[in-house]
N, C-alpha and C positions, 0 to 999 in steps of 0.2 A: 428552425432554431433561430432566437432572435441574436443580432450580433453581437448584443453584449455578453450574452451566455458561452456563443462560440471564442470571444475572447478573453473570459476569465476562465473554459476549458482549455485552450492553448495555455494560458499563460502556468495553470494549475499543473498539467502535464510535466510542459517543461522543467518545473519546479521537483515534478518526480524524477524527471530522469535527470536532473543534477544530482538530489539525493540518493538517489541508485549508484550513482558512481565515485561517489563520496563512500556509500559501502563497501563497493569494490575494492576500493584504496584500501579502505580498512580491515579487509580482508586480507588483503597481501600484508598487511603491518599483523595480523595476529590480532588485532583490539577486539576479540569477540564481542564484546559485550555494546562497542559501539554498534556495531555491524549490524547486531540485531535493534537497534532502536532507527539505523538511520534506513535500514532495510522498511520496516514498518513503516517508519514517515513517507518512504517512498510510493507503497502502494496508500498507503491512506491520502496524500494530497492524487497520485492519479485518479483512485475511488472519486474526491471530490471534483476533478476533473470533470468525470463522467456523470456526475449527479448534476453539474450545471448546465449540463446540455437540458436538463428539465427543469432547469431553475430550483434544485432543490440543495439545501444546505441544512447542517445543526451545528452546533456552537458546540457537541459532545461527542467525542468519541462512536460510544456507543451507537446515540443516533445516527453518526454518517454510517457505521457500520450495518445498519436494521435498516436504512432509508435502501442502501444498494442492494441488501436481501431482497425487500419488497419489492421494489422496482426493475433490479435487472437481474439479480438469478434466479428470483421466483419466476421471473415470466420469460427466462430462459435466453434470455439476451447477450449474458454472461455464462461460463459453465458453471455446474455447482461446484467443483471444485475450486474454482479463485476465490469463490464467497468464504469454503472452507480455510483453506492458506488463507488471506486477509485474516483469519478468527484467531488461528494460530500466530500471524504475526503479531496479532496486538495483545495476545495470552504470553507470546514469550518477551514481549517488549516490556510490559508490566514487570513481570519476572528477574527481567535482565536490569533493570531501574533501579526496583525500589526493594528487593529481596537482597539483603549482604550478601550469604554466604553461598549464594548458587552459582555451580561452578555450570558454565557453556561448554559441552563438547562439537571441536570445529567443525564434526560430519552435519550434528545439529544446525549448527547457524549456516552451513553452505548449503543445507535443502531451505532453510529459511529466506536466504538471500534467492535461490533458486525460485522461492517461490514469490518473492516479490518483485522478479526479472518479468514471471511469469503474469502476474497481473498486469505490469506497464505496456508490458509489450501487449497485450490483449485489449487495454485501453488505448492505446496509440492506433492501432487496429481500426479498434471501434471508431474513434472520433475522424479516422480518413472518408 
């Protein structure tokens, strides 16, 4: 991996695992609705963590989402289920944003958070 990839994966990381714990916070206050946005950002900047170690990036959601299918749970580097949670984070983050009247139940957003513990810590993993 060239150095500059391994240091925009550190740096990407770290950025999740702030945001991971910024959810937590928001967890313990009740703010469901942030929880699930700042949960999603956390595995999506670790996701992009791991995609620079191949030097891969998109400017779209979507795409960083479909680039880490292709690349690391299709060819089983990742399990399928982080790919799955990732898909669900970014289905309820949507939801949680930009839908008024949808109400979050807490059990919901703690498997949410759960599962975006569950990606970092699987990318943190990975990039040792």
């Amino acid at each position: 991996m060239k150095k500059q990839h391994q240091e925009l994966a550190a740096h990407r990381l770290q950025l999740a695992k702030e945001t991971l714990a910024d959810a937590q916070l928001l967890m313990e206050a009740d703010r469901l609705r942030s929880v699930v946005n700042r949960a999603y950002y956390a595995a999506f900047y670790a996701v992009r963590a791991v995609l620079a170690t191949k030097g891969l990036d998109s400017r779209r959601h979507s795409g960083v989402l479909s680039l880490f299918d292709t690349h690391f749970v299709l060819t089983e580097e990742f399990r399928r289920d982080l790919g799955r949670k990732l898909h669900e984070l970014f289905e309820a983050r949507l939801m949680s944003d930009y839908r008024e009247l949808v109400e979050l139940a807490s059990d919901q957003v703690d498997e949410l958070l759960a599962g975006a513990k569950d990606i970092v810590r699987a990318v943190d993993l990975y990039l040792k």
